[in-house]
N, C-alpha and C positions, 0 to 999 in steps of 0.2 A: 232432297233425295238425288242419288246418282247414278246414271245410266253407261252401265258398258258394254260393249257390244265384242266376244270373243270369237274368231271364226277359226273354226276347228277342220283340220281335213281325218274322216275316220277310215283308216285301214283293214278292209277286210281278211280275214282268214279263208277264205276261197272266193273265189267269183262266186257271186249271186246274181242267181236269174230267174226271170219269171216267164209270165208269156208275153210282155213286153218289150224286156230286154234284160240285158244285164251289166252288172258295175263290178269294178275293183274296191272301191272306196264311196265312201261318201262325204258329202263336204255337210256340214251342220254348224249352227250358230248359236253361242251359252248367251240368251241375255243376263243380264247381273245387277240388280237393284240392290242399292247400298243405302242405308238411315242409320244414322248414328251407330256406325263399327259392327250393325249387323247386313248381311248380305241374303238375297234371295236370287234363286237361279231360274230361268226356264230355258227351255232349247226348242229348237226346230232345223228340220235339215229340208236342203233345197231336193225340190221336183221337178224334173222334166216334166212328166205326164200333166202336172194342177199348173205347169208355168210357173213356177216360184224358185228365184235366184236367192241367193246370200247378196248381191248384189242390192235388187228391189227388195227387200224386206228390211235390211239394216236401211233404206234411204226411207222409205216409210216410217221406222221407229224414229230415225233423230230429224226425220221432218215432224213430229209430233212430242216433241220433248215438254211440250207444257203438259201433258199428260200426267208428268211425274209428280206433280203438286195435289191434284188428285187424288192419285195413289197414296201420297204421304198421311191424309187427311180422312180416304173414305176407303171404304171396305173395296175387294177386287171387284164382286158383284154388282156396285152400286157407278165404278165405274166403266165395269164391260162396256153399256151401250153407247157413251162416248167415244171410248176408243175404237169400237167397231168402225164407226163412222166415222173418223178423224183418219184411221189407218187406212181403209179400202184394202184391208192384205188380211184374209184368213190367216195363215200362216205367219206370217210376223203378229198379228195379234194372238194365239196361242201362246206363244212362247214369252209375250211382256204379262201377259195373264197369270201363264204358271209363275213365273216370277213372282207376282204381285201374291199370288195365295203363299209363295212359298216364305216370303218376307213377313209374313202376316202372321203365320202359324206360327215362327222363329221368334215373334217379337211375344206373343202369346203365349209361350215355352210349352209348346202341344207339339202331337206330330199331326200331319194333314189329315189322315183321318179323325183321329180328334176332333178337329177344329171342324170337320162339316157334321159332325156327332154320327160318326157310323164306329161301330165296335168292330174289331179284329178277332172273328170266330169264324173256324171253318172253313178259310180262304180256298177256294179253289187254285190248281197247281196250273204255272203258266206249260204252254208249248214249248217245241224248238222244231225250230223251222227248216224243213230241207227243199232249197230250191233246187229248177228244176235243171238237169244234166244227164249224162249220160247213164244209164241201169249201173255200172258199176260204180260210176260214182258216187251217185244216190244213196247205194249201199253201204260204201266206204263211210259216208258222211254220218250217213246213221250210227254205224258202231264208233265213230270218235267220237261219240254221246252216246253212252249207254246209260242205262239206268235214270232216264226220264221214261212218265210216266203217260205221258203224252208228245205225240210229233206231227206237226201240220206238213201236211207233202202237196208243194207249190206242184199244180199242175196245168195242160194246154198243152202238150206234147203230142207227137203222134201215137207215142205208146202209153197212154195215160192209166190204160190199165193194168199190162205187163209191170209197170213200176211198182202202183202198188201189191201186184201180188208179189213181186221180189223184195220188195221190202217186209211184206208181213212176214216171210221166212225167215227173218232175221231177229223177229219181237214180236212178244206177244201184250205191246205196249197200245193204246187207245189211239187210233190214228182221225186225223181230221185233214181235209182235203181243201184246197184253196186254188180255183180256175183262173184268178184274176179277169175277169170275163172271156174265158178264151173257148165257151161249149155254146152248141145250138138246145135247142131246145129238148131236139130229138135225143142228143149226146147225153144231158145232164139227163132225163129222164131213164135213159137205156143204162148208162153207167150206175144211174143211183141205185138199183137192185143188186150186182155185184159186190160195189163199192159196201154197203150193208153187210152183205157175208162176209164180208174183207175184216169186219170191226171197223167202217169209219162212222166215227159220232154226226160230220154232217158234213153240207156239202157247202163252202163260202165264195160268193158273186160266181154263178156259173154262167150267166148269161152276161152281154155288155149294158150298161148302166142304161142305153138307150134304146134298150129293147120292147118291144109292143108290152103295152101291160096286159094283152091277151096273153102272150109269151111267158109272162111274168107269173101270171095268175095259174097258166094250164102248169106248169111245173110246180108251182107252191100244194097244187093237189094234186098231181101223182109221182111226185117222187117220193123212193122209197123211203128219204134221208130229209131231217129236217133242211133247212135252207137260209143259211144267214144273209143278210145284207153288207156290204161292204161301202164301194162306189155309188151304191144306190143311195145308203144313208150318211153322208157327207157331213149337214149341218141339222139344226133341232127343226128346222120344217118338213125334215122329211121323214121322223120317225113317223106320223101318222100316217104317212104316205105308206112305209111299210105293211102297216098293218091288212092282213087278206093276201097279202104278196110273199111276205116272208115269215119264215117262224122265230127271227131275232134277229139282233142288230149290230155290227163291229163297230163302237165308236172311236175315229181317231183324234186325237185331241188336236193336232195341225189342222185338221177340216175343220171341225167347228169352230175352232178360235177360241182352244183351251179348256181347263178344268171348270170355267164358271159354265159354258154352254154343257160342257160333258157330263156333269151331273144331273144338269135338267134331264136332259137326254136319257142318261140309264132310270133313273126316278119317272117319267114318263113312259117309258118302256117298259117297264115292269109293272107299270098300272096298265100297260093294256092289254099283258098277258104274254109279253113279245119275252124272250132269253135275252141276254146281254151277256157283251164281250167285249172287250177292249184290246185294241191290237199297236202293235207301234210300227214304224219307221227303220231304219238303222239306225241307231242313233246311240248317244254314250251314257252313262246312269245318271244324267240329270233328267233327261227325258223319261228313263224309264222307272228311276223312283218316285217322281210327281204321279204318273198313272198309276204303278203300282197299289198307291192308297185309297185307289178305285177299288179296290179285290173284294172289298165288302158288299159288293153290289154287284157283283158280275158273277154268271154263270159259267164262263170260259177267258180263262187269259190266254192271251199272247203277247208276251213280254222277253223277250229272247232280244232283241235287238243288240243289246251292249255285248251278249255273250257271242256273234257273230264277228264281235273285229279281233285285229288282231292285237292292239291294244287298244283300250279304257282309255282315254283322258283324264276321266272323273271318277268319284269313288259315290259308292251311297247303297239303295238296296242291292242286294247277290240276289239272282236268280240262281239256286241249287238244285240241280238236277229237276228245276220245274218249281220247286221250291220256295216260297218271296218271303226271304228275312229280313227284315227292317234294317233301317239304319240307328246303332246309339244316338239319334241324335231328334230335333227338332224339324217342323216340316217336312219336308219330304227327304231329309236326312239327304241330300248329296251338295256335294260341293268339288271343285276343281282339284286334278293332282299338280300340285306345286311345280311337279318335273312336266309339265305338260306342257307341249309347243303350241302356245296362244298367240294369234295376231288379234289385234286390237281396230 
């Protein structure tokens, strides 16, 4: 088996910002396992905030290249807990993981849902994300996406309410709200009653990760909105931790280290009563078609990422207008555009 490591720089079509900060682009990495003439993809794009270079995660992956003999031989899942431990990198183990189921599925001629036996009925429609900017801009952003069905509005501003009542005036589409931990306790409480008559489905990390679990707990009972977890819920030891705290969970597949932990994750979660949602990164449609074959399980997508830049690199599921069409093809149906400017 053959290990390549592509680093992509992704181009956004406006600045995005959150209440952390904000970017022009993102830098993200395709791994690429190769067996005999077929190819599997995963990706992962570098963080500031979790510490995670393109740097340190390609020097992780090809200090662990005997990994790949493994992978040739045994299923993803049987070698996760190896490479967790071999890698020491959340983030570059997601993205050799997605690989590995995506190579799996390809060689098995399924798509990835297939292959973990979940059926494609019913999927619920992803988001499109409007980060956070100035009332008009916001606005703006919203009508160059019309006719989505759903829109998550990054907030943590000082007008966090004013936004979204100027934006409800614009649609009368399901809005869902995302603080990135940037509200006290008081705020998320006081806002979630509004926010309710506004039409938003719920309210995502409004507190910071490291907040008293008194904090945690008095908001989970009197907001008027349910209350997802985000930064709180990282990796699979802390879905139980959610539970009494939040009423569901955003799994991202760079935190846990990929689709083997991410399924335990939603399957654990939904046994204990908790909503599930999957959220992405910025990132190009290798990323977002591997989670997309999550949709079977999830009560909310968020999957917009690839539709954020300004060009694609890759091709594979369309998100349409919220929409998640498959790829014609095997696995998580994505693969590289040929015209794509890859360093090696």
């Amino acid at each position: 088996m053959k290990m390549t490591l592509h680093r992509l720089q992704l181009p956004l079509q406006h600045e995005f910002t959150i209440s952390r900060g904000s970017i022009n682009f993102q830098n993200s990495m395709v791994v690429e396992l190769e067996e005999d003439g077929v190819s599997g993809f995963g990706e992962v794009t570098e963080n500031s905030f979790y510490g995670h270079t393109i740097d340190a995660m390609s020097a992780a992956l090809l200090g662990a290249e005997d990994l790949l003999d493994l992978y040739a031989n045994q299923t993803p899942e049987e070698v996760w807990p190896l490479a967790k431990k071999r890698l020491q990198n959340m983030f570059a183990l997601s993205a050799i993981d997605m690989a590995a189921h995506d190579l799996a599925a390809r060689k098995a001629g399924l798509p990835l849902y297939k292959q973990w036996g979940l059926e494609w009925n019913d999927v619920p429609a992803s988001s499109y994300t409007i980060g956070i900017d100035t009332i008009e801009t916001m606005v703006a952003k919203l009508n160059e996406r019309p006719g989505w069905s759903v829109y998550k509005i990054k907030l943590g501003a000082k007008d966090d309410l004013a936004i979204v009542r100027a934006l409800r005036e614009q649609t009368d589409a399901t809005f869902r709200v995302d603080a990135n931990c940037g509200w006290s306790v008081k705020q998320t409480i006081a806002y979630s009653h509004e926010l309710a008559e506004l039409g938003v489905e719920f309210i995502e990390q409004p507190l910071p990760n490291d907040a008293p679990a008194e904090d945690r707990r008095d908001v989970y009972k009197h907001s008027a909105l349910p209350i997802l977890a985000d930064e709180n819920c990282q990796v699979e030891e802390d879905v139980v931790r959610c539970e009494g705290f939040f009423h569901g969970i955003n799994v991202k597949l760079c935190k846990c280290g990929g689709l083997t932990p991410g399924l335990r994750m939603l399957r654990l979660a939904r046994r204990l009563g908790l909503r599930t949602m999957v959220g992405c990164m910025i990132e190009s449609s290798i990323g977002i078609s591997a989670a997309a074959h999550l949709a079977p399980l999830l009560d909310y997508v968020d999957l917009d990422g690839a539709v954020l830049l300004k060009e694609d690199p890759a091709q594979g599921v369309v998100i349409n207008k919220g929409q998640i069409l498959l790829a014609n093809d095997f696995g998580g149906g994505a693969s590289l555009k040929a015209s794509a400017s890859v360093g090696s």
